[in-house]
C-alpha positions in Angstrom: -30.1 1.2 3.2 -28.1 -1.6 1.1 -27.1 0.6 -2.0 -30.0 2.8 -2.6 -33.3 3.9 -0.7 -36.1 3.2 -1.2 -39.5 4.5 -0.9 -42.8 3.5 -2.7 -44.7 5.5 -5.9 -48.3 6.2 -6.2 -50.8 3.0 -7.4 -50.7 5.3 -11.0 -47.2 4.3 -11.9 -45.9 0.9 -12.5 -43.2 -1.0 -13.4 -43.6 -4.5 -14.9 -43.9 -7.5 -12.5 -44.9 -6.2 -9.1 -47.2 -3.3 -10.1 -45.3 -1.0 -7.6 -42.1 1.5 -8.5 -39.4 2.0 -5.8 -37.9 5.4 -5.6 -34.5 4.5 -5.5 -31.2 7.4 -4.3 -28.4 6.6 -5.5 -24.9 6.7 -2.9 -23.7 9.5 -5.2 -26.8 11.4 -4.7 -27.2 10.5 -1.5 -23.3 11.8 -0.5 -23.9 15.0 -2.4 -27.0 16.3 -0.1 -24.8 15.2 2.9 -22.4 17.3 2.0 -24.8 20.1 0.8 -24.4 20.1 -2.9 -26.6 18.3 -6.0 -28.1 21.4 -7.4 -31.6 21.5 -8.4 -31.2 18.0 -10.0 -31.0 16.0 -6.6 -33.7 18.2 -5.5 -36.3 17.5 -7.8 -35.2 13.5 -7.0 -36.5 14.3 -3.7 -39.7 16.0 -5.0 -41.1 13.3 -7.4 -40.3 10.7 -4.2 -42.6 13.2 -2.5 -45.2 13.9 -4.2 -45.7 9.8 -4.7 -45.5 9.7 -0.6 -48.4 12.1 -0.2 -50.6 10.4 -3.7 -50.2 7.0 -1.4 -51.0 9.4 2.0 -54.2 10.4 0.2 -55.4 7.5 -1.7 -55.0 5.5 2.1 -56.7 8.4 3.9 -59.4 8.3 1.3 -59.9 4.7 2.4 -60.0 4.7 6.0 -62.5 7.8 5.7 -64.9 5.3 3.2 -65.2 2.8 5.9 -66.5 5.6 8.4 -68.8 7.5 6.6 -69.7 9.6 9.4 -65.8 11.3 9.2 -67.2 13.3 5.9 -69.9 15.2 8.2 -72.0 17.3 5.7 -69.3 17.0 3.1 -69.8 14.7 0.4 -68.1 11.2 0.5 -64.2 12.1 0.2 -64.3 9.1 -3.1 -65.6 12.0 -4.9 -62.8 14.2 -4.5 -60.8 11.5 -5.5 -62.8 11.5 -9.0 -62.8 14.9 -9.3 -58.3 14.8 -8.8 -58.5 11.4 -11.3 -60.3 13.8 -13.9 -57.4 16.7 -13.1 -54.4 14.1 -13.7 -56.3 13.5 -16.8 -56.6 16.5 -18.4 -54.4 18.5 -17.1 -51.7 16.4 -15.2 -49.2 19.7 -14.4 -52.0 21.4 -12.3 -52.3 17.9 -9.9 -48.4 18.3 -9.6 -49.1 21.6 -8.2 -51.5 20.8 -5.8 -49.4 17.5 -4.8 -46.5 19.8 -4.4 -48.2 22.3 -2.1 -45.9 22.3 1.3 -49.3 21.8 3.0 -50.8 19.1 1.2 -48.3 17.4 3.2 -49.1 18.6 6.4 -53.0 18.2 6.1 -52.3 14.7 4.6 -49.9 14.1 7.8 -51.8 15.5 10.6 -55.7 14.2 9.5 -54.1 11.1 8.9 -53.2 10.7 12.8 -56.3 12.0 13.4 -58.7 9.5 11.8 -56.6 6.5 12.5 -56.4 7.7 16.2 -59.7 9.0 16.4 -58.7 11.8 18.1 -60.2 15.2 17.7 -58.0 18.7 16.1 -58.3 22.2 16.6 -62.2 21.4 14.9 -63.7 19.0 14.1 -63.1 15.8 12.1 -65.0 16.1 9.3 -63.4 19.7 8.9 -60.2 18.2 8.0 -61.4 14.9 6.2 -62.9 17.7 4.0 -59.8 19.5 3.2 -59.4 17.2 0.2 -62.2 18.7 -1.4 -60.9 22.0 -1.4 -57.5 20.9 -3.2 -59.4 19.0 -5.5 -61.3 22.0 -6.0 -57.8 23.9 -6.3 -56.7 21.4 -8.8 -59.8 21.8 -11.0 -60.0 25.3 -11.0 -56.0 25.7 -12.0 -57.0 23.0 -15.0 -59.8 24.9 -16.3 -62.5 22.0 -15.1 -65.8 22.7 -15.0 -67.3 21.3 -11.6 -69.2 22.2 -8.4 -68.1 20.8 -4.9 -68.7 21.4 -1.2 -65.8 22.4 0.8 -65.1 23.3 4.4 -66.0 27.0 6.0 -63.8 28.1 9.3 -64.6 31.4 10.9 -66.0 31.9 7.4 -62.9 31.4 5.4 -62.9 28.4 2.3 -59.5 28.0 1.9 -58.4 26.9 -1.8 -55.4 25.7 -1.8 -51.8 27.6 -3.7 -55.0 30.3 -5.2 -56.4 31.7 -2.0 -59.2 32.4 0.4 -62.8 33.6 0.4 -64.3 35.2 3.0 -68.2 34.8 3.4 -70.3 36.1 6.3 -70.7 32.9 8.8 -73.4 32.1 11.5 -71.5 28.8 12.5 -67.3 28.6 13.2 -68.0 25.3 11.3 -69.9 25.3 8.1 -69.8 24.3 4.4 -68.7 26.5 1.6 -70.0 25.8 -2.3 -67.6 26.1 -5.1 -68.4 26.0 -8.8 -66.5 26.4 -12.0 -68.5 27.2 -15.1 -68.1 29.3 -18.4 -64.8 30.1 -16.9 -66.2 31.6 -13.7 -65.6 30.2 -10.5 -67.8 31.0 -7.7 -67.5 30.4 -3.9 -70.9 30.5 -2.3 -72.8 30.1 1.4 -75.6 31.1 3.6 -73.7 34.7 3.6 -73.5 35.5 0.2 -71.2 34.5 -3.0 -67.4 35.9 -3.8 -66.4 35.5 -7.6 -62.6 34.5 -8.2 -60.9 37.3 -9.7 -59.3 36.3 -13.2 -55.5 37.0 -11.6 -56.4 34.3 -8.5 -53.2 36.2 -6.8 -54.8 39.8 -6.1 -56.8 40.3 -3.9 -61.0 41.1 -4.6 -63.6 42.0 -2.9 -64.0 38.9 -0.7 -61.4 37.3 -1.7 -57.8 37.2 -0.5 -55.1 35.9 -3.0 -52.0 34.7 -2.1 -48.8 36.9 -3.2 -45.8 35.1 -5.0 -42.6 37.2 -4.4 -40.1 36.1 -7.8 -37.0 37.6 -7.4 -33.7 37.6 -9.9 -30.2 37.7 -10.0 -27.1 36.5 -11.8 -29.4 34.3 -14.1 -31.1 32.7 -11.4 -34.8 33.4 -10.3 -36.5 32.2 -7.3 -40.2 32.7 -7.0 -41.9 31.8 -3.7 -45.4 32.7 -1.6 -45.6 34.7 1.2 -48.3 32.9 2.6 -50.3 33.9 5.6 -53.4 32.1 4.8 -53.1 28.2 4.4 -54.5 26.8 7.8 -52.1 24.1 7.3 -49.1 26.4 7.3 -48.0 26.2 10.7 -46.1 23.8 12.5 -48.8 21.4 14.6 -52.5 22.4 14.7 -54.1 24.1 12.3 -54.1 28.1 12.0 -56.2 30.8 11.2 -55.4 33.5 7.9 -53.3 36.5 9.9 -53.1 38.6 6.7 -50.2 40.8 7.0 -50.3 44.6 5.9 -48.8 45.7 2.1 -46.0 47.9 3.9 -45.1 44.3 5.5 -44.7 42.3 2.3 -43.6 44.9 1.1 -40.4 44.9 3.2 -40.4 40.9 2.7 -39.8 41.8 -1.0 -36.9 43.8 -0.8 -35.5 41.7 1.8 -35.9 38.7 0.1 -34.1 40.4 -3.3 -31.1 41.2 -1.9 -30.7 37.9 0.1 -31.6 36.3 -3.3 -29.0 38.2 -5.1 -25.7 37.3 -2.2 -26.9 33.8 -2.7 -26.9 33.8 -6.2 -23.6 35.5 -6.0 -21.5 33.4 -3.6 -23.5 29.9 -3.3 -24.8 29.2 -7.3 -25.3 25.5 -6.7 -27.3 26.5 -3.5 -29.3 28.8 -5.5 -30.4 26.0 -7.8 -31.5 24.2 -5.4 -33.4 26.5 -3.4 -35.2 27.5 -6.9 -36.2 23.8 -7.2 -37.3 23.1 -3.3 -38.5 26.5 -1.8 -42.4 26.9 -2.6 -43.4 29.2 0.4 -42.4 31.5 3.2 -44.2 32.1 5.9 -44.5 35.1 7.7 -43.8 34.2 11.3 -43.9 36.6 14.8 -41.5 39.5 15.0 -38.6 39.0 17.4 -36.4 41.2 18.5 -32.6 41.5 17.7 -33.3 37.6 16.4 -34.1 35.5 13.7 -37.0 32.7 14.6 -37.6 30.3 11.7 -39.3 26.6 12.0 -40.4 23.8 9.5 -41.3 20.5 9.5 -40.8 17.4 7.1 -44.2 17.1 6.6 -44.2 20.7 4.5 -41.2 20.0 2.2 -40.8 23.4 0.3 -41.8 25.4 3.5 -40.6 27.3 6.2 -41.9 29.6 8.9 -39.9 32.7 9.2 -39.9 36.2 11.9 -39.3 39.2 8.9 -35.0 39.7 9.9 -33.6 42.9 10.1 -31.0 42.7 7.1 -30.3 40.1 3.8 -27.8 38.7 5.6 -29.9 37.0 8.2 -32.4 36.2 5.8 -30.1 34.5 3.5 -28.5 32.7 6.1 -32.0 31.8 7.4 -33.1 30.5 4.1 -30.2 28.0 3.9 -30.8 26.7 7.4 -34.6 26.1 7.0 -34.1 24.4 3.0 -31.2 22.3 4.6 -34.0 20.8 7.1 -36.5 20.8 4.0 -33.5 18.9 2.0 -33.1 16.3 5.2 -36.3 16.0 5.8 -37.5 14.7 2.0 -34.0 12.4 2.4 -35.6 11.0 5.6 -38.8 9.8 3.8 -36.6 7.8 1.7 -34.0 6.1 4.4 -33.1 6.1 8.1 -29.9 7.7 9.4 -30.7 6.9 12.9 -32.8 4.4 15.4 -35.7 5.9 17.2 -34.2 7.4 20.4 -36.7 10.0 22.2 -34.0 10.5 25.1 -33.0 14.6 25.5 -29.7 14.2 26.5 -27.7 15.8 23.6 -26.0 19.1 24.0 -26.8 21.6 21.1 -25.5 25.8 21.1 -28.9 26.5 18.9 -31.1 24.9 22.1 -31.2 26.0 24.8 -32.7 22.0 26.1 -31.1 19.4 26.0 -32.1 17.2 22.2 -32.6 13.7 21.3 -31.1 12.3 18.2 -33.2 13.3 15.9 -32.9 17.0 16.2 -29.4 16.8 17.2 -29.1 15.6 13.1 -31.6 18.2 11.9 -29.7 20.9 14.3 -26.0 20.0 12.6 -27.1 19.9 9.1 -29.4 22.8 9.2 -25.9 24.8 10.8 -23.4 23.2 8.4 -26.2 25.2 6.4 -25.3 28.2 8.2 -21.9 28.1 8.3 -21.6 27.8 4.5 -23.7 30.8 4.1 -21.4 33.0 6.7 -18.5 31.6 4.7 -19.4 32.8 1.5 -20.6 36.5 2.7 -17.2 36.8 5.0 -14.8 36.2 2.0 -17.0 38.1 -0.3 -18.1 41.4 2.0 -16.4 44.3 3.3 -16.4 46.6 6.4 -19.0 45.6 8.8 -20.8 43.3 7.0 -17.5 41.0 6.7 -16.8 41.5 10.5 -20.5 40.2 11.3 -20.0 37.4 9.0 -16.5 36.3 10.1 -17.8 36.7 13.3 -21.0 34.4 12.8 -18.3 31.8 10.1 -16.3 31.6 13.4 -18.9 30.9 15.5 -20.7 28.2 14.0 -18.3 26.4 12.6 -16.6 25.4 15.9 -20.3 25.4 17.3 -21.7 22.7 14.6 -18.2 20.5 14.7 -18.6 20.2 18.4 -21.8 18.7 17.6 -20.8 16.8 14.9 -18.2 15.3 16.7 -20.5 13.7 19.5 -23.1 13.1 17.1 -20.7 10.8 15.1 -19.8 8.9 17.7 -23.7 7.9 18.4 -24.3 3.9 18.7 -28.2 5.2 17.6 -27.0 6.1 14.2 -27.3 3.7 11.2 -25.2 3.1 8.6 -26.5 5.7 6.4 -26.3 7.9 9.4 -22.9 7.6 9.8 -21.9 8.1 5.8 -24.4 11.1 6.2 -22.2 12.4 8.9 -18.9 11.7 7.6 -20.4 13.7 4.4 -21.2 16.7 6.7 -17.9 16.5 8.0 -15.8 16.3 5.2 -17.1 19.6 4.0 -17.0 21.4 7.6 -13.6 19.9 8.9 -11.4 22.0 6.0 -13.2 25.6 7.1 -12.0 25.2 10.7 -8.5 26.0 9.5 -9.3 29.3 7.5 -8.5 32.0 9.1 -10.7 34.6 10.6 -9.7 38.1 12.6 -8.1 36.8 15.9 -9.9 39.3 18.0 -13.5 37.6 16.3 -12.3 34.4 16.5 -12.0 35.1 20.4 -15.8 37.3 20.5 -16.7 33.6 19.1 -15.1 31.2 21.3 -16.6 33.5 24.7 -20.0 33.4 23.1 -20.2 29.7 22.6 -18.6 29.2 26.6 -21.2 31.6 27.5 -24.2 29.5 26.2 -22.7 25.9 26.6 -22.0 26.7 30.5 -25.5 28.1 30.4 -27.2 25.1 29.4 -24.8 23.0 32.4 -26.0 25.4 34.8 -29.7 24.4 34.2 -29.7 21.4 32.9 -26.7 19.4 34.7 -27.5 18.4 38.5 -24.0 17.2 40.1 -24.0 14.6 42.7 -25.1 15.0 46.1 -22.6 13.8 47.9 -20.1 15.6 46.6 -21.7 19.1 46.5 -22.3 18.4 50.3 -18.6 17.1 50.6 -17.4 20.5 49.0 -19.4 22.9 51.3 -18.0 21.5 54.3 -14.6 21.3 53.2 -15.3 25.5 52.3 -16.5 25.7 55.7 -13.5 23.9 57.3 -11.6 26.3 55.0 -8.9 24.0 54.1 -7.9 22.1 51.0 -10.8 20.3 49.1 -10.4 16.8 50.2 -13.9 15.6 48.5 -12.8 13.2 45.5 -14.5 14.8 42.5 -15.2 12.3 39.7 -15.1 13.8 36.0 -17.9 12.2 34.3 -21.3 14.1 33.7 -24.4 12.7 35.0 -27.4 12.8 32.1 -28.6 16.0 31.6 -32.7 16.4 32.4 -34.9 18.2 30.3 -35.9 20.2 33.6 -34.4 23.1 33.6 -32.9 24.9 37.2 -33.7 28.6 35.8 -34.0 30.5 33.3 -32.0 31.3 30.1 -31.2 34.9 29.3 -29.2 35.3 25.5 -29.0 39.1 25.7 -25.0 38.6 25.8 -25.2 37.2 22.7 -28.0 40.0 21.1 -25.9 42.8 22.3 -22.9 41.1 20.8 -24.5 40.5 17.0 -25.9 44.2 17.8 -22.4 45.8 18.3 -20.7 43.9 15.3 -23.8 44.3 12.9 -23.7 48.5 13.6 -20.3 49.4 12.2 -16.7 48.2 11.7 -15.6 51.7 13.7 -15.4 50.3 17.1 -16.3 54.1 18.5 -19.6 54.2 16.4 -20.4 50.7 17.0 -20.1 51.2 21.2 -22.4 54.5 20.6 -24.8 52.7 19.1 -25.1 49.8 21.4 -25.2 52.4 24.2 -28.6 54.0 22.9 -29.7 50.3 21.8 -29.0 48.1 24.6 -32.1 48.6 26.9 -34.6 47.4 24.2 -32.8 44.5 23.9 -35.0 42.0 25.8 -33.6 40.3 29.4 -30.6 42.4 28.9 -28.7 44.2 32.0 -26.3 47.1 32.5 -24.0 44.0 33.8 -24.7 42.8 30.0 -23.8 45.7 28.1 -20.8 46.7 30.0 -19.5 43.0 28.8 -20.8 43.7 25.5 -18.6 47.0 25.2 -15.6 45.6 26.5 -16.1 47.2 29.8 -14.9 43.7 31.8 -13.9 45.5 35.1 -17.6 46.9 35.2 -19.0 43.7 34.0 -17.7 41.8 36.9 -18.8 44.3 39.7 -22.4 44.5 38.0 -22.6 40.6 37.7 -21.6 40.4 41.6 -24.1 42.9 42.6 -26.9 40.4 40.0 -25.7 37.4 42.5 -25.7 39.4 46.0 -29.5 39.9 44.9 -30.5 37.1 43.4 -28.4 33.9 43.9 -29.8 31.3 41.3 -29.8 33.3 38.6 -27.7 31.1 35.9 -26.9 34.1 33.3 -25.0 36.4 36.4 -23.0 33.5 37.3 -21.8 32.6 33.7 -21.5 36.3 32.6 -19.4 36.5 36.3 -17.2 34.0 34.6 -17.3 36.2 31.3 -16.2 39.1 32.5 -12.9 37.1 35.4 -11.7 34.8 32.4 -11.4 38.6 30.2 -9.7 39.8 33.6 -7.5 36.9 33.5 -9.1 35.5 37.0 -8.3 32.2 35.8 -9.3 29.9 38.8 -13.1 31.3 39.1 -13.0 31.6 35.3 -12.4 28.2 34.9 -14.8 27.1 37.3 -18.1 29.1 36.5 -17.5 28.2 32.3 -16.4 25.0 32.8 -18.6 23.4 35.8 -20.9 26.5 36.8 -23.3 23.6 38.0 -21.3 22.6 41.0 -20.2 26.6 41.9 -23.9 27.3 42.1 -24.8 24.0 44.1 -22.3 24.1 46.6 -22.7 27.9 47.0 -26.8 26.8 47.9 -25.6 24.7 50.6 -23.4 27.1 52.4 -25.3 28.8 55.6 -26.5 32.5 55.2 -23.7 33.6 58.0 -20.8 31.8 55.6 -21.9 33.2 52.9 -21.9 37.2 54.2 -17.9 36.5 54.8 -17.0 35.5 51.1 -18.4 35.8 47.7 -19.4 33.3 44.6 -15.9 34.9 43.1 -14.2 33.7 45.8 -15.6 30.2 46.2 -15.9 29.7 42.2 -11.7 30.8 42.8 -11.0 27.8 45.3 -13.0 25.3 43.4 -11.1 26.3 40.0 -7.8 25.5 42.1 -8.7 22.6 43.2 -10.5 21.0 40.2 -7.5 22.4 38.3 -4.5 20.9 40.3 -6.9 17.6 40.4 -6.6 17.1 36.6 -10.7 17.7 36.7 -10.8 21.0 34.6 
């Protein structure tokens, strides 16, 4: 990127001389997303450089399909939906825009694109997705008053139109055409199983037909207005999905969720809020899970993300920031390159728990500089437990996200715009590690992120041979280590050695999200704690504070099951609260080479000592070694 980046328009706008216009970002622009600011201004920069990606995505797809007429199936050529969106842009240019600006116009145009050119088959077949753009050319029509009648796919009997909705017709055939017409006004959807009339208000539902909601919320000026859709079969994040229509009492709850997340955004981030009102076109309802937030999105869907309902505005409003950050980066990424294609997982990330290649690692920090700004603004803003959960989550992630940062700068893979980006990131992040938070959840912050990152060692790090077979037998001999130990870490590999429990962490958010009265808040997690999922008594007992009990329950995890990586790190927990410094320091620090040297001691050794006590002797020796 020499100065600005660049991306092409669509064929319908031109500039003098080449016949071609270049989207071009500016530096300035370019350093104000980096750093998480711009407003809706940048935003919309980003849109209209979209929206001429996916025109170009379409017009190209439309002419690979022309040479193979057999990709259109039973569906007419897809040159006549083409017409039929020429007549739209026409007429009524504003409804095309909406179409274009559909999150999964993008995916559709993204996904049947690899299909045809790889001739590969999806989740159906071909000509099912070829046909697609007849449906949001018959979405554009229909939202510009057109007359017109077109053919349109049918799955599981459901023709999907596009930002309106879908009807539902009785289907021999899991793959079958649907007719639409408009005429008079009326708009008809018709097959072998009968015809559904639009309803007037295209967002309600009718009988056989399923709108799709808009949830438009308000506060301090600022509105944000957004579907909740569970119907698009391009909504998800790979292969196509069915409708899973969600009950009233659900959206419901999505509503009044979403209202008061709106309103502490609004409140404490303004210039977020503009942007989000300019880039966020769709929510969609993901899985409950428990005691956790899962949310997902991919560039290809700029405007939307996948999101599990969370149990409070907080989380959702944290949530929102961390999926429109990776919206944000990933409209930047059509327009420049930050860093050079490098598929290797070796990157260390506290929001993983595998190891990352470049590219997420960069989606991971910005989506969690994201984060941390949100928790920022609620902790200096709230009060009573709220504030304590949101210094305690400002506190975490900041440190988290600069670690990151930190190697992620240092990548020879990243470009020059990659760097600046970085530096942006950092500029903003490296001031909030110096405000203060409550010592006591400054430490609950530190122990959580030792207690993943030695977690992800543990299964992911394999130390060398030779000297885990050098440390046994110097255990065995039961004198000083005399096995030279180097420092360095081998690559990571993407195969883990066990599983990953991250109930410490759940019972932790539990406790501080309950009550700022530490009795209440331990009462609660005592009735709570068992439906927390993975979670042990060894667990809770570290969750409440309860050390001494922690590390006799984690001991009695090991003497039954060995290998299991979240009894050795919550061993660790529990000594380094104890002030058992040695073994502490070990099992946090290198819990790879405890565990593998504990595997190669006989049975018989092993009945005379403990993990403790070997974790003990390897934390004095790496200690006194300069290793730790």
């Amino acid at each position: 990127m020499s100065g600005e980046g660049v991306v092409p328009v669509s064929p319908d706008q031109h500039e003098e001389g080449d016949g071609l216009t270049l989207h071009r970002l500016p530096w300035d622009d370019f350093d104000l997303i980096a750093r998480g600011a711009g407003g809706a201004r940048v935003v919309r920069r980003l849109r209209r450089a979209e929206r001429s990606r996916r025109l170009l995505l379409l017009r190209a797809l439309v002419e690979e399909t022309m040479k193979s007429p057999e990709l259109a199936g039973p569906l007419p050529p897809p040159d006549d939906a083409w017409e039929l969106l020429a007549r739209v842009q026409e007429n009524a240019p504003a409804a095309l825009d909406v179409v274009l600006a559909h999150p999964y116009t993008g995916t559709w145009a993204g996904y049947t694109t690899r299909l045809v050119r790889n001739r590969i088959t999806g989740a159906c077949p071909t000509w099912m997705h070829v046909g697609h753009l007849h449906a949001l050319a018959a979405a554009a029509a229909i939202r510009a008053g057109l007359d017109f009648q077109t053919r349109i796919p049918l799955w599981n009997g459901g023709a999907i139109l596009p930002t309106l909705g879908l009807a539902r017709l009785a289907a021999d055939s899991p793959w079958s055409v649907a007719r639409v017409c408009r005429e008079h006004g009326r708009v008809e959807v018709s097959g072998e199983g009968g015809t559904v009339r639009l309803p007037t208000a295209v967002a309600a539902d009718a009988p056989g037909w399923w709108g799709i909601p808009r949830l438009t919320v308000r506060a301090g000026g600022r509105e944000l207005s957004v579907h909740l859709d569970d119907l698009d079969p391009y909504r998800g994040l790979y292969e196509p999905v069915p409708p899973q229509r969600i009950e009233d009492t659900e959206r419901s709850a999505w509503r009044a969720l979403l209202d008061e997340a709106w309103r502490l955004i609004a409140a404490h981030l303004p210039d977020t809020a503009d942007a989000l009102s300019a880039g966020l076109d769709a929510i969609v309802p993901g899985p409950l899970d428990p005691f956790r937030i899962s949310s997902s999105s991919t560039g290809e869907a700029f405007g939307s993300a996948i999101i599990s309902r969370p149990p409070d505005a907080a989380g959702l409003a944290a949530t929102l920031l961390h999926e429109f950050h990776h919206i944000r980066l990933g409209g930047l990424l059509h327009l420049t390159r930050l860093h050079d294609a490098d598929p290797r997982e070796r990157f260390y990330t506290p929001w993983r728990d595998d190891p990352r290649p470049i590219a997420g690692v960069m989606q991971g920090a910005y989506a969690f500089f994201g984060v941390t700004a949100c928790w920022r603004a609620i902790a200096r803003a709230g009060t009573g437990a709220g504030q304590r959960r949101a210094s305690f989550e400002f506190a975490h992630w900041r440190e988290q996200t600069w670690r990151v940062l930190r190697v992620l700068r240092a990548a020879a893979a990243l470009t020059p715009a990659g760097r600046r980006f970085t530096d942006g990131i950092a500029e903003r992040l490296g001031p909030w590690r110096d405000e203060p938070v409550p010592a006591d959840l400054g430490a609950l912050a530190r122990a959580v992120g030792a207690d993943h990152y030695a977690g992800w060692r543990l299964r992911h790090l394999r130390p060398d041979p030779r000297t885990v077979t050098g440390l046994a037998e110097d255990w065995l001999a039961g004198g000083r280590p005399a096995t030279p130990w180097p420092v360095t870490d081998r690559p990571p590999t993407p195969v883990p050695d066990g599983s990953w429990s991250r109930a410490r962490a759940d019972l932790v958010r539990l406790r501080l999200s309950t009550s700022s009265d530490a009795r209440d808040a331990s009462s609660a997690l005592s009735r709570t704690w068992s439906s927390v999922p993975d979670a042990t008594a060894a667990d809770f007992a570290y969750a409440s504070g309860r050390f001494v009990d922690a590390a006799r329950a984690y001991r009695a995890e090991l003497a039954a099951n060995a290998d299991r990586p979240a009894s050795w790190v919550g061993l660790g927990l529990a000594l380094s609260e104890l002030g058992t410094i040695p073994a502490a320091r070990a099992l946090l620090r290198y819990p790879e080479v405890v565990r593998a040297v504990y595997r190669r001691i006989p049975d018989r050794a092993r009945t005379a000592s403990t993990p403790e006590d070997l974790a003990s002797w390897i934390g004095r020796f790496t200690y006194s070694a300069g290793g730790l």
